[in-house]
C-alpha positions in Angstrom: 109.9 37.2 -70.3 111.3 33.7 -71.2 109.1 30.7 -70.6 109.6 27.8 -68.5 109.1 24.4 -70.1 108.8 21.6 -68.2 109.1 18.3 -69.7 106.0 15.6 -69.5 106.4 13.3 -66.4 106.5 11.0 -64.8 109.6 12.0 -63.5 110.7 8.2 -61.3 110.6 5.3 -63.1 109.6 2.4 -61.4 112.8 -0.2 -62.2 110.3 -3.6 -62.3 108.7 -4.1 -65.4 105.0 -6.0 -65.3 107.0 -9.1 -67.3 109.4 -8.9 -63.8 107.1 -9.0 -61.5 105.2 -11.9 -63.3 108.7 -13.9 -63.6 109.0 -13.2 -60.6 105.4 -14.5 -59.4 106.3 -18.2 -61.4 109.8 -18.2 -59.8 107.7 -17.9 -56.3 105.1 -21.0 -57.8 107.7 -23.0 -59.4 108.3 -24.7 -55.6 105.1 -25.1 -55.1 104.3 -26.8 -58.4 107.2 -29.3 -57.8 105.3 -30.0 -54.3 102.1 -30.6 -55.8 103.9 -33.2 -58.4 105.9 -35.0 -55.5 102.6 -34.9 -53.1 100.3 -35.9 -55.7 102.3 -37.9 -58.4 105.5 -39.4 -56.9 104.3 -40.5 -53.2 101.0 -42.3 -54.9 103.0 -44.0 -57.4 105.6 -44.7 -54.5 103.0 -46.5 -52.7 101.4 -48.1 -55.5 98.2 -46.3 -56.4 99.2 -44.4 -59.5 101.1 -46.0 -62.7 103.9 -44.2 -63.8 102.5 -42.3 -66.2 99.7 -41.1 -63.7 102.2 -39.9 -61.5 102.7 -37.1 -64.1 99.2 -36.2 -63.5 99.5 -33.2 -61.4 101.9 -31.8 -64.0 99.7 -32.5 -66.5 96.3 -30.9 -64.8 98.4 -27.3 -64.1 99.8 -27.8 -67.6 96.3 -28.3 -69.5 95.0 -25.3 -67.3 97.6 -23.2 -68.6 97.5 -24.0 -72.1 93.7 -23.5 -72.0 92.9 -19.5 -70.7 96.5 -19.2 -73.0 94.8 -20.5 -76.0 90.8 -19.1 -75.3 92.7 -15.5 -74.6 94.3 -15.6 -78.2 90.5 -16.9 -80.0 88.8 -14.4 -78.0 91.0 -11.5 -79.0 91.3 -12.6 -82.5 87.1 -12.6 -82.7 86.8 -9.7 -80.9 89.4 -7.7 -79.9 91.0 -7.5 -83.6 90.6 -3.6 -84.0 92.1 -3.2 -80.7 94.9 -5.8 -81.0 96.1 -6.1 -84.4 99.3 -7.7 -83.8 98.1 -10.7 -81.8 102.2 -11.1 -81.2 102.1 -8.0 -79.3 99.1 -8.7 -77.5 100.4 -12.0 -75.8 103.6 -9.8 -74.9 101.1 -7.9 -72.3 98.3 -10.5 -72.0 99.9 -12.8 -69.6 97.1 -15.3 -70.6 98.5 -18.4 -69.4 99.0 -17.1 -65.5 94.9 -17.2 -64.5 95.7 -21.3 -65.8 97.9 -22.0 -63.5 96.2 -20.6 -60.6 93.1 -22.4 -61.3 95.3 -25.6 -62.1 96.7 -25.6 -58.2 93.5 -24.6 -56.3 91.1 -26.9 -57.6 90.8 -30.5 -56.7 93.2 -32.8 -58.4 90.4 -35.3 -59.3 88.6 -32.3 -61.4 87.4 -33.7 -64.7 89.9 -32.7 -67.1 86.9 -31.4 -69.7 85.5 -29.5 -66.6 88.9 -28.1 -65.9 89.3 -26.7 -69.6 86.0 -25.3 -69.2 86.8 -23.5 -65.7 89.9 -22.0 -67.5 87.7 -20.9 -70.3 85.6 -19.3 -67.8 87.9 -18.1 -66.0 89.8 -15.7 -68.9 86.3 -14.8 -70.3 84.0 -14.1 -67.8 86.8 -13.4 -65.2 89.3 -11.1 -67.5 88.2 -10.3 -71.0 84.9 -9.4 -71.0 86.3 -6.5 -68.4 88.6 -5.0 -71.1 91.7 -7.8 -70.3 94.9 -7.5 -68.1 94.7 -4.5 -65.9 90.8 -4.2 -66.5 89.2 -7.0 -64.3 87.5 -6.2 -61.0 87.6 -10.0 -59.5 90.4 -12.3 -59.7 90.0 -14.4 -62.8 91.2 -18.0 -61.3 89.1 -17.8 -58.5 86.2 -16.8 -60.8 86.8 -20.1 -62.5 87.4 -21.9 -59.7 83.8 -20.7 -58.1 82.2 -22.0 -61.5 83.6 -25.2 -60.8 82.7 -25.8 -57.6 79.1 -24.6 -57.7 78.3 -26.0 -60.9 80.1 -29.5 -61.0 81.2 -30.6 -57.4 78.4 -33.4 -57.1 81.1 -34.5 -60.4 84.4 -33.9 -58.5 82.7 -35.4 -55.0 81.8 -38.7 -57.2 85.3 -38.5 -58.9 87.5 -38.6 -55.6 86.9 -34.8 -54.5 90.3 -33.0 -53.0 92.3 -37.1 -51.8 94.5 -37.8 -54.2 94.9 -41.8 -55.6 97.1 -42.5 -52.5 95.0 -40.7 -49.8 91.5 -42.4 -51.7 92.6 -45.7 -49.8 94.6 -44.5 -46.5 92.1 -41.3 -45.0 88.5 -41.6 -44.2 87.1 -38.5 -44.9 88.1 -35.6 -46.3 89.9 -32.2 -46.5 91.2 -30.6 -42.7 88.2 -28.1 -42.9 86.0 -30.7 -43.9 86.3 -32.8 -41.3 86.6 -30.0 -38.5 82.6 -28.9 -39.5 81.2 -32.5 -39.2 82.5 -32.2 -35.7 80.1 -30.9 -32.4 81.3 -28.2 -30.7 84.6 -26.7 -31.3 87.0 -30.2 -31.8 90.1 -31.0 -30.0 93.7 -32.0 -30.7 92.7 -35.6 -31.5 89.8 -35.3 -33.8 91.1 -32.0 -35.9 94.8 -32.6 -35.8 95.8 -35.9 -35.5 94.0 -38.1 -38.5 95.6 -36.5 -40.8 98.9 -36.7 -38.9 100.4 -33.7 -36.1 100.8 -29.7 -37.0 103.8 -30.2 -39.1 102.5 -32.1 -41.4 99.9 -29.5 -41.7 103.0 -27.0 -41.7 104.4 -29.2 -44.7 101.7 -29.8 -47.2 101.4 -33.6 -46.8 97.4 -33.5 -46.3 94.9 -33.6 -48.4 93.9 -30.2 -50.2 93.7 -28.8 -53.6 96.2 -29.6 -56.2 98.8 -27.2 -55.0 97.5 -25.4 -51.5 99.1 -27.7 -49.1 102.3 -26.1 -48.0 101.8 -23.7 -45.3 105.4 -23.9 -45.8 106.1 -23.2 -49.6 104.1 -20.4 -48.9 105.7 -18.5 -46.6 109.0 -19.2 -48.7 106.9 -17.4 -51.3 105.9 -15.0 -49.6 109.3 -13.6 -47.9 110.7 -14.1 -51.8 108.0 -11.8 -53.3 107.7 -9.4 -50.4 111.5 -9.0 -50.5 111.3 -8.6 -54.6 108.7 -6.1 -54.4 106.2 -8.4 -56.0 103.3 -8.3 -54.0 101.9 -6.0 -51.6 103.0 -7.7 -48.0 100.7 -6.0 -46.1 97.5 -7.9 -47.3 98.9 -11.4 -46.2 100.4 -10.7 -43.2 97.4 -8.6 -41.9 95.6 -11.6 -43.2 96.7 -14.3 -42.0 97.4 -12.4 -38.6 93.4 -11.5 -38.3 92.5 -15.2 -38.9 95.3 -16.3 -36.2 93.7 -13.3 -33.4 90.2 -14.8 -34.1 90.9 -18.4 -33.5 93.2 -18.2 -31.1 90.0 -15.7 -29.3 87.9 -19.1 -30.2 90.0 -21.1 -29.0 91.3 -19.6 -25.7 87.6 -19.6 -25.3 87.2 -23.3 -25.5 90.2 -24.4 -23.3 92.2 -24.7 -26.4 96.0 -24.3 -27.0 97.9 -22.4 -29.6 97.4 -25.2 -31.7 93.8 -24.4 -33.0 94.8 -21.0 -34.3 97.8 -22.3 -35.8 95.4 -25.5 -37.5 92.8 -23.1 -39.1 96.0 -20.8 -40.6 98.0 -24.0 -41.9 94.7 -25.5 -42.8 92.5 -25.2 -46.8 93.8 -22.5 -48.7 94.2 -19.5 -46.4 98.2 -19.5 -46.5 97.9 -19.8 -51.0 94.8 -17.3 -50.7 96.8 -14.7 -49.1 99.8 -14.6 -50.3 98.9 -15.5 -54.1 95.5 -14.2 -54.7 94.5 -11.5 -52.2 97.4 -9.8 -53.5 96.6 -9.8 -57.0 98.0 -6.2 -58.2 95.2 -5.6 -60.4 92.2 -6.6 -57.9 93.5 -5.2 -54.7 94.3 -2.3 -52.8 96.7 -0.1 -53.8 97.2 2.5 -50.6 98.7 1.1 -47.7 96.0 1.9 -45.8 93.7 0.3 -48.1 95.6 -2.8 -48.1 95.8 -2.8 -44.3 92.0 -2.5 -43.8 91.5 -4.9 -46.8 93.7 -7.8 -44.7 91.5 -7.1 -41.9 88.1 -7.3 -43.8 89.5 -10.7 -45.4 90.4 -12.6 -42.1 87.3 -11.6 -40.5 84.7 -12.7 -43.4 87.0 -16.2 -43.6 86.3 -16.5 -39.8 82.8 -15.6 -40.4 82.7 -18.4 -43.3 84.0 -20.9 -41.7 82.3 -20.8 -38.3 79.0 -19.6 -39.7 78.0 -21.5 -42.5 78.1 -25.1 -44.0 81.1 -23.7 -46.2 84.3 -24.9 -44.4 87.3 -23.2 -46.9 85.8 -18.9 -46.9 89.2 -18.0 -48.4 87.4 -18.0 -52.2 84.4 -16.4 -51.6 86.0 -14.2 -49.2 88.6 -12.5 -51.9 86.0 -12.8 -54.8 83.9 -10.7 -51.9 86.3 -8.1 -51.2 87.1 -7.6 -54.8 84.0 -5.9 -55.0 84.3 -3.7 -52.7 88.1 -2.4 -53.5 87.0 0.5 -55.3 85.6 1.9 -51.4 88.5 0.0 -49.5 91.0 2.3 -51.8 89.1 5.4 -51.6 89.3 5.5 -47.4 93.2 4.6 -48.5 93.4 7.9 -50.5 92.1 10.1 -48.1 93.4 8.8 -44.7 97.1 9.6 -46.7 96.4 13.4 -45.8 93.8 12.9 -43.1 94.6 9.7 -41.2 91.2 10.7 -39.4 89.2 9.1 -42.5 91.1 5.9 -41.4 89.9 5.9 -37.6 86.4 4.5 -37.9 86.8 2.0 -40.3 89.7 0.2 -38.2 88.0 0.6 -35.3 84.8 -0.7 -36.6 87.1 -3.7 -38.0 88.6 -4.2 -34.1 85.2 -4.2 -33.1 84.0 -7.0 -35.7 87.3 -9.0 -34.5 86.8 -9.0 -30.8 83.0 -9.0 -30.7 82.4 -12.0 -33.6 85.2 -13.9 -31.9 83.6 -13.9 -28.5 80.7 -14.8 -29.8 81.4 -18.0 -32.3 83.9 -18.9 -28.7 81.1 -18.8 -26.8 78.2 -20.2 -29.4 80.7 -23.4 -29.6 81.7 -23.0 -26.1 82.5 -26.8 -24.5 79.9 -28.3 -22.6 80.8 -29.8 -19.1 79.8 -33.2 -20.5 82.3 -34.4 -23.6 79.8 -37.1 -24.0 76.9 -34.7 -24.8 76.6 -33.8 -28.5 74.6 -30.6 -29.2 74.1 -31.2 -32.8 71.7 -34.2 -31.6 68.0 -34.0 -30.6 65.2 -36.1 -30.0 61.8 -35.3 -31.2 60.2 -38.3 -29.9 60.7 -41.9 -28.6 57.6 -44.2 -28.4 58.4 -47.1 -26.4 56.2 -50.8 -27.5 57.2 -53.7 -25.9 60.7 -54.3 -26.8 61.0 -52.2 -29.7 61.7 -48.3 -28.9 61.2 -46.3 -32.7 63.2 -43.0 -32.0 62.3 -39.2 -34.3 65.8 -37.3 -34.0 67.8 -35.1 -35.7 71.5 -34.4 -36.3 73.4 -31.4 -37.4 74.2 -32.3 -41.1 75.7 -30.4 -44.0 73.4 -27.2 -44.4 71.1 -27.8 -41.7 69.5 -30.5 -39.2 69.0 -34.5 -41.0 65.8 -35.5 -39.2 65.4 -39.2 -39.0 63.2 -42.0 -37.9 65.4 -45.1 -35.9 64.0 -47.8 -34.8 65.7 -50.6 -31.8 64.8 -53.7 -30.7 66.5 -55.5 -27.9 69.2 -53.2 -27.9 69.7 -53.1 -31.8 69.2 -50.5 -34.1 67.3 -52.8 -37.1 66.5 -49.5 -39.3 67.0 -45.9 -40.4 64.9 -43.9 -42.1 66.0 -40.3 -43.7 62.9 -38.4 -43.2 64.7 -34.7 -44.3 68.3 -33.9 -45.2 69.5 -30.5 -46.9 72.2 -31.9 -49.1 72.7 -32.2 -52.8 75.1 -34.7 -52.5 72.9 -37.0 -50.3 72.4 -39.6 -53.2 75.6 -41.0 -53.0 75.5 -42.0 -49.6 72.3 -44.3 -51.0 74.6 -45.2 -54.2 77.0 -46.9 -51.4 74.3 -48.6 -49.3 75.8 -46.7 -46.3 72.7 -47.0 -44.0 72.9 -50.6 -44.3 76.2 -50.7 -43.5 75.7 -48.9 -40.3 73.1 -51.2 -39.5 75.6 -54.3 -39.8 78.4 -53.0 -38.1 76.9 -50.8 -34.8 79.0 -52.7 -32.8 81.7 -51.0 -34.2 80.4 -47.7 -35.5 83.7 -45.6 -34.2 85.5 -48.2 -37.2 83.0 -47.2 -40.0 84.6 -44.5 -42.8 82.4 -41.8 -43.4 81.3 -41.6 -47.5 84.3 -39.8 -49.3 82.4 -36.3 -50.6 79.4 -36.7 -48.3 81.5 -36.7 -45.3 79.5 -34.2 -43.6 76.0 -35.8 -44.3 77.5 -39.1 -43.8 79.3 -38.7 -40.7 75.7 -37.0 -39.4 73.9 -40.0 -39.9 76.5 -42.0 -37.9 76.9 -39.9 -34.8 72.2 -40.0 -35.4 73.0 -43.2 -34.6 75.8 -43.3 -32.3 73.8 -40.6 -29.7 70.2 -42.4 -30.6 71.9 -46.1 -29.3 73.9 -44.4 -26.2 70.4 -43.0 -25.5 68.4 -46.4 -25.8 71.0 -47.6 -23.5 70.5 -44.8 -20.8 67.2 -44.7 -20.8 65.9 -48.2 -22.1 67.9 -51.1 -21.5 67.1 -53.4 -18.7 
């Protein structure tokens, strides 16, 4: 009998190379790039703040980035990768070293030490990518690996560098980033203290507010996104599902608050949720690869950002939320293989995501749930207040940056004439010393609305205003003749 011979698959070649598919990734970034040099380069030096040469800045940052993991993938493989990669020429052809760069180079604060930057990047190909095994190998994405070393390890440095504002927004916003600003406010917020100080929603929808070096544009994004989807880049499933989770859950918050369609759509244009997902959730070697999986990995993702951001000091999520999931791909993907054939394998693990959506977005609604009173701030409390003569000396605390500032105020005849920080939970506290900001409260109650918060401390700074805000609004209830 005459034997068969098949010949080796596979038998369908996929048409898009991995050199396509990252061309086609920088095409997708190449808008955004421009964007980040216009909002951070050419609208300072517009208005005055930067020289001309600064306004190349932003290029410069990405570009140094870059050229860093580009150049620290080439030593590392050359040390100790030799065996493995004799031709170092063919190495770079697979390597793709200088991608993780840029990354890092837009999500990190433009006023990121340039010697810290080179060591993020550093970071970021070695701890993130090679010491996995290199392209294809790593478990968590490599940028946001370095980014994460950054911000834990040097963001009192950024903070007293200018944090996320840009030379132009240093001298026009008082505060900080969107998210920021949203978690130094009681309760839920409104329109008017979330929205409009940085502008209205398109300007949210643009980019023009102040975020990392190349997050911004809600708009850009999307652009990249329908590109990359429609270019088989990226796996579209993981944004849209997303983004779409975060949306359901906020506008759940929201509805629950008395708030429009405006809240959901400020948390998805805000920080780097609309970057996040459709640039580094979808990273092809650290995510899903079963549609299913991806599906139920979206899900996972908006609900842990929600969680983040409504749950702890940390206002952005989007990070620590993808570095989180990464872990857990390897589980996400296995459920993915086996609902293929069984979609019954599927069925618990959505529905325990659906319950995790409804249930943990009725319950931040309601734990931030309006009070009847606007007036009333439930982030304040008094401890004490001993009345002597005309002097009334006040123990309160205020919701401050990871946990309650408890401090001693003292009035007489109606003015506040000190402030003592007994207890604040904040790293950063020292600079709002450095700046003498107590003092400047003191000299300018009558105005205390008018007074900018500390730029980098705006949370612990802004507590210690509204302290003493609620402390004189009480004095004036309870005390004044």
């Amino acid at each position: 009998m005459k034997e068969f011979n098949s010949p080796i698959g596979p038998y369908i070649k996929y048409k898009d190379s991995t050199t396509k598919l990252m061309i086609n990734l920088l095409i997708a970034l190449l808008p955004i790039i421009a964007f980040a040099f216009y909002k951070n380069g050419i609208i300072p030096y517009l208005e005055g703040a930067t020289s001309f040469i600064g306004m190349f800045y932003p290029l410069f940052f990405i570009l140094v980035a870059s050229l860093t993991g580009f150049a620290v993938e080439i030593i590392f493989t050359k040390l100790f990768l030799k065996n493995k990669y004799p031709n170092i020429k063919d190495f770079i052809k697979i390597s793709y070293g200088y991608v993780p760069g840029i990354f890092l180079g837009l999500i990190l604060p433009i006023n990121t030490p340039i010697s810290i930057l080179m060591l993020g990047s550093a970071i970021a190909v070695i701890v993130g990518k090679m010491l996995f095994g290199g392209f294809g190998n790593n478990i968590f994405n490599p940028a946001l690996v370095g980014a994460l070393f950054i911000l834990t390890a040097y963001s009192l440095v950024i903070t007293n560098n200018g944090g996320y504002l840009n030379n132009y927004e240093l001298d026009t916003i008082s505060g900080a980033t969107p998210l920021t600003n949203a978690s130094t406010i009681a309760e839920i917020g409104s329109y008017e203290t979330l929205v409009e100080p940085y502008g209205n929603l398109w300007d949210f929808f643009i980019g023009t507010i102040p975020g990392a070096v190349g997050e911004t544009s809600s708009l850009l994004c999307i652009i990249g996104f329908l590109f990359l989807a429609f270019t088989k880049t990226i796996k579209w499933k993981i944004p849209f599902v997303y983004v779409l989770t975060v949306f359901i859950m906020t506008a759940l918050i929201g509805n629950l608050n008395g708030l429009g369609i405006w809240f959901p759509l400020f948390h998805i244009f805000s920080g780097g949720l609309m970057f996040g997902a459709v640039f580094m959730a979808t990273d092809p070697v650290t995510s899903p690869t079963t549609p299913i999986g991806q599906v139920l990995y979206g899900l996972l993702l908006g609900i842990l950002t929600v969680v983040l951001r409504f749950l702890t000091p940390y206002p952005e999520g989007v990070l620590t939320s993808i570095l989180t999931m990464n872990m857990l791909i390897f589980i996400i993907d296995k459920i993915g293989a086996k609902s293929r054939f069984k979609f019954q394998h599927a069925i618990i693990p959505f529905i325990i995501s659906w319950i995790l959506i409804g249930s943990l977005g009725l319950m931040i609604g309601n734990k931030f749930k309006q009070v009847d009173d606007p007036n009333v701030d439930t982030n304040y409390n008094i401890i004490s207040a001993t009345e002597a003569g005309n002097t009334v000396t006040y123990l309160v605390t205020q919701k401050g940056y990871s946990g309650n500032i408890k401090g001693k105020i003292v009035i007489e005849d109606g003015k506040a004439v000190s402030i003592e920080i007994l207890e604040v939970k904040d790293d950063f506290y020292p600079k709002v010393e450095e700046v003498d900001y107590i003092n400047k409260l003191l000299s300018e109650q009558d105005n205390l609305e008018g007074v900018d918060t500390v730029s980098g401390v705006t949370f612990t700074s802004n507590g210690i205003k509204k302290m003493l805000i609620n402390t004189l609004s009480d004095y004036e209830e309870t005390y004044a003749k």
